[in-house]
C-alpha positions in Angstrom: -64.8 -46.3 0.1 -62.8 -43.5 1.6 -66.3 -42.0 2.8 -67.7 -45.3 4.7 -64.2 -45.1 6.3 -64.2 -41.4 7.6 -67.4 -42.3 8.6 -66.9 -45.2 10.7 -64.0 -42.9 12.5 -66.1 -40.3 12.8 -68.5 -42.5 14.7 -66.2 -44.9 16.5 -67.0 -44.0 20.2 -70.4 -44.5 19.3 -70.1 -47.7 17.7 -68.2 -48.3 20.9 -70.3 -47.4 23.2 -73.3 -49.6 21.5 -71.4 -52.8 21.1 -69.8 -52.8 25.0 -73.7 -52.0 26.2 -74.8 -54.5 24.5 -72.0 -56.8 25.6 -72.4 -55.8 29.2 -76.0 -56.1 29.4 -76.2 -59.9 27.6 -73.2 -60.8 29.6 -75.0 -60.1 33.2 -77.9 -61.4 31.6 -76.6 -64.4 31.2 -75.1 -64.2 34.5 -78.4 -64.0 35.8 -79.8 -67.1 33.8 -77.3 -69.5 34.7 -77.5 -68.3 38.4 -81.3 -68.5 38.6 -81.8 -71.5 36.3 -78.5 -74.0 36.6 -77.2 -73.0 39.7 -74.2 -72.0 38.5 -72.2 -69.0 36.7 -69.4 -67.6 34.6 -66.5 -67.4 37.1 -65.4 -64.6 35.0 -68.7 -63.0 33.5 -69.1 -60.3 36.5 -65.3 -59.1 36.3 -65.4 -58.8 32.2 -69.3 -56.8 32.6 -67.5 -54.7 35.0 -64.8 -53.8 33.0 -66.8 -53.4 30.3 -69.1 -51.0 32.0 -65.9 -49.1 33.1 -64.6 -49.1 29.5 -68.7 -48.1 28.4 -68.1 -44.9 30.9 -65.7 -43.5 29.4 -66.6 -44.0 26.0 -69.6 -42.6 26.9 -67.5 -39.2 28.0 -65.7 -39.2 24.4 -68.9 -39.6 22.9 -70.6 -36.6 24.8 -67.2 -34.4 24.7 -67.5 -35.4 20.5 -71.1 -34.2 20.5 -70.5 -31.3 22.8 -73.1 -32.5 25.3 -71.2 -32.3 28.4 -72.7 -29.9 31.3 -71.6 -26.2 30.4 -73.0 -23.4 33.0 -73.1 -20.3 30.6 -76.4 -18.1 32.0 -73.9 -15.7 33.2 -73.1 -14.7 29.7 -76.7 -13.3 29.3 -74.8 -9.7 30.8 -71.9 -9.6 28.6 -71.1 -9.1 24.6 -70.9 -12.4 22.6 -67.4 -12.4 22.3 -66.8 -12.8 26.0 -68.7 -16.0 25.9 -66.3 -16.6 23.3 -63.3 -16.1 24.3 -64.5 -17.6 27.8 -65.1 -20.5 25.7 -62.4 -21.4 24.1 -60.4 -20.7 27.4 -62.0 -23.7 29.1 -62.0 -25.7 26.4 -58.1 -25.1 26.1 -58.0 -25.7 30.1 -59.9 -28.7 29.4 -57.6 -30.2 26.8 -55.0 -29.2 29.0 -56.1 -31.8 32.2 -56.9 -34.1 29.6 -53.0 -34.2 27.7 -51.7 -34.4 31.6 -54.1 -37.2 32.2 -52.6 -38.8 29.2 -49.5 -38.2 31.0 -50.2 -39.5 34.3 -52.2 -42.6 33.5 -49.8 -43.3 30.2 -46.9 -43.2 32.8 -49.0 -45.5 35.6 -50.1 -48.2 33.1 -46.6 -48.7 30.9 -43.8 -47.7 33.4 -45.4 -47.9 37.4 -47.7 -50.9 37.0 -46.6 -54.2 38.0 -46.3 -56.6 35.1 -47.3 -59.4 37.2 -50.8 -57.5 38.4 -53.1 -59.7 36.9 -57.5 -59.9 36.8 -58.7 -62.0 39.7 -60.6 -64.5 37.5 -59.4 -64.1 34.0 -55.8 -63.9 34.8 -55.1 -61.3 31.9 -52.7 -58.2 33.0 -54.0 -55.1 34.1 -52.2 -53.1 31.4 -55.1 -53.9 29.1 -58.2 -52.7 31.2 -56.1 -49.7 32.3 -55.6 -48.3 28.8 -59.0 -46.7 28.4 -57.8 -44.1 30.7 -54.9 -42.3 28.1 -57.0 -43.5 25.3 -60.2 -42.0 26.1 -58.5 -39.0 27.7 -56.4 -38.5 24.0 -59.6 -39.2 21.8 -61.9 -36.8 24.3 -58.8 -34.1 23.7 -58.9 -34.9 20.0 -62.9 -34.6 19.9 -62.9 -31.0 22.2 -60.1 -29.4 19.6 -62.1 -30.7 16.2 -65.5 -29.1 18.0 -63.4 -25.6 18.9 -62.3 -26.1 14.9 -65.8 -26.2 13.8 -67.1 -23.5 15.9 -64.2 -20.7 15.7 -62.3 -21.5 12.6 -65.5 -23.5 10.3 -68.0 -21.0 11.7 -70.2 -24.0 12.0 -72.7 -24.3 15.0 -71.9 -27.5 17.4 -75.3 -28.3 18.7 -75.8 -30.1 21.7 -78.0 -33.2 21.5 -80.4 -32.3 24.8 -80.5 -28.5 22.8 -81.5 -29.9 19.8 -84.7 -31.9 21.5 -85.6 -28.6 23.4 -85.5 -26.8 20.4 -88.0 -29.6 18.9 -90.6 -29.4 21.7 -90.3 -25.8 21.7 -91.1 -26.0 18.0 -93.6 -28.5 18.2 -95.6 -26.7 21.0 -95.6 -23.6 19.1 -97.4 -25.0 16.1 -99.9 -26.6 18.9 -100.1 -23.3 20.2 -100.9 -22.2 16.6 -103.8 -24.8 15.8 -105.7 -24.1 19.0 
């Protein structure tokens, strides 16, 4: 039981990220139905997709930032000893977490203390406050995610592979034992 639960943690943004795609996409589907077939719509169905879709995004990030698949330019550590890429590493990383806790901050401080209570959703009438939180709790979980990665790496000794690495790897593998056969 305690393993199906650390699991479903340790997959959350993903799970996330599939259910509000797939709530988006049926929800703007169904938009487009009643538009094109009844002549009518969901006078709230386009404002819930969008928020959605906002909520989706950056998800999305957390997922990426989890799975260490966000854009990294390191060619320039080709000229120098590994543990300059190292250290230059975790220094981003730490920089990174550091944006991300004063993001926290910031939009934490905008949607609790600076936002009016009575700013409500144009059609659904709910308050703001509620489509606003992604922004401290993605920016938390993605600062959460980064420091377990630099734990994995630097103190585990474990390599964090990239997803799009992964694939190249495959290909490469895969056209090398084509190039072998022929």
């Amino acid at each position: 039981m305690k393993q199906v639960i650390l699991k479903v943690l340790d997959n959350l943004e993903n799970y996330l990220c599939q259910f509000l795609l797939v709530f988006f996409v049926v929800l703007l589907f169904v938009q487009i139905v009643l538009r094109n077939v009844f002549d009518g719509s969901l006078a709230w169905g386009d404002e819930l997709a969008t928020y959605a879709f906002v909520w989706f995004a950056y998800m999305g990030a957390v997922y990426a930032a989890k799975m260490s698949a966000h854009n990294r330019v390191t060619f320039q550590f080709r000229f120098f000893p590994r543990v300059v890429e190292k250290i230059c590493n975790i220094f981003t990383d730490l920089v990174w977490v550091g944006f991300n806790l004063y993001f926290v901050y910031l939009s934490y401080d905008f949607v609790f203390n600076r936002m009016n209570v009575f700013w409500k959703s144009q059609t659904m009438g709910f308050p703001m406050k509620y489509f606003y939180m992604i922004l401290p709790i993605a920016f938390l979980v993605m600062s959460l995610r980064i420091l377990q990665n630099m734990y994995v790496k630097h103190v585990m000794k474990k390599q964090v592979i990239d997803p799009e690495e992964e694939q190249i790897e495959k290909l490469k593998r895969t056209q090398s034992n084509a190039d072998d056969k022929i």
